[in-house]
C-alpha positions in Angstrom: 8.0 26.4 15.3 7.6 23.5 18.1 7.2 21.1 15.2 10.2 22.4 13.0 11.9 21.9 16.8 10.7 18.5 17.5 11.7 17.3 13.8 14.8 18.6 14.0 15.5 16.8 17.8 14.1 13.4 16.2 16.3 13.8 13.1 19.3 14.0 14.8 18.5 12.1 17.7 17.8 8.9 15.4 20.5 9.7 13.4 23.2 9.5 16.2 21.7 6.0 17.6 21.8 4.7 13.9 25.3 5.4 14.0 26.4 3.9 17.5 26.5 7.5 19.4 24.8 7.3 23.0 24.5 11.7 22.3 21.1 13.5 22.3 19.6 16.9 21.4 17.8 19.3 23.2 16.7 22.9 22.1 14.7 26.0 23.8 12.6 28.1 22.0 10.9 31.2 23.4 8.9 33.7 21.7 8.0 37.2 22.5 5.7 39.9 22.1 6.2 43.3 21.0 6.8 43.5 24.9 11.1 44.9 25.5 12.3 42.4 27.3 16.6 42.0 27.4 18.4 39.4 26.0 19.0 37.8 29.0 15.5 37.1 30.2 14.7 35.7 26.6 17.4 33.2 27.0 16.5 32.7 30.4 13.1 31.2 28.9 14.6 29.5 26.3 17.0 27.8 28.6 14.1 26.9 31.3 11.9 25.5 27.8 15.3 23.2 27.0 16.0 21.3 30.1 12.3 20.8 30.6 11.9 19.5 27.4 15.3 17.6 28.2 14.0 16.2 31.7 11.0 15.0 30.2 12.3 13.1 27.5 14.1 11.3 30.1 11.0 9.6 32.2 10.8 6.1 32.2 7.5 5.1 29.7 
C-alpha cells in the first residue's frame, strides 16, 4: 500500500510541474488490526502519517 501511495504522490506531483502548477500531494495511510479502535483515532494516524510524509519531502537535499 506505501508503494501504490508513493506512485500515486509522484504521478501527480510530476504531472502538476509538467504543467506549470507550483501544487503538491500528500496522503496518510494507516492500517489497523482487528484491534476496535474509532474512527477518529484512525484518522488521527493517518493525519500524523501525511504531514510527516509532507514535512519530509520538504528538507533541503
Amino acid at each position: 500500500m506505501h508503494q501504490i501511495c508513493g506512485d500515486i504522490v509522484k504521478t501527480v506531483d510530476q504531472t502538476m510541474s509538467d504543467s506549470g502548477y507550483p501544487v503538491s500531494l500528500s496522503i496518510g495511510m494507516a492500517t489497523y488490526s482487528d484491534t476496535a479502535r474509532s474512527v477518529s483515532e484512525i484518522l488521527h494516524e493517518v493525519d500524523l502519517e501525511m504531514y510527516r510524509h509532507k514535512t519530509e519531502g520538504k528538507k533541503p537535499q
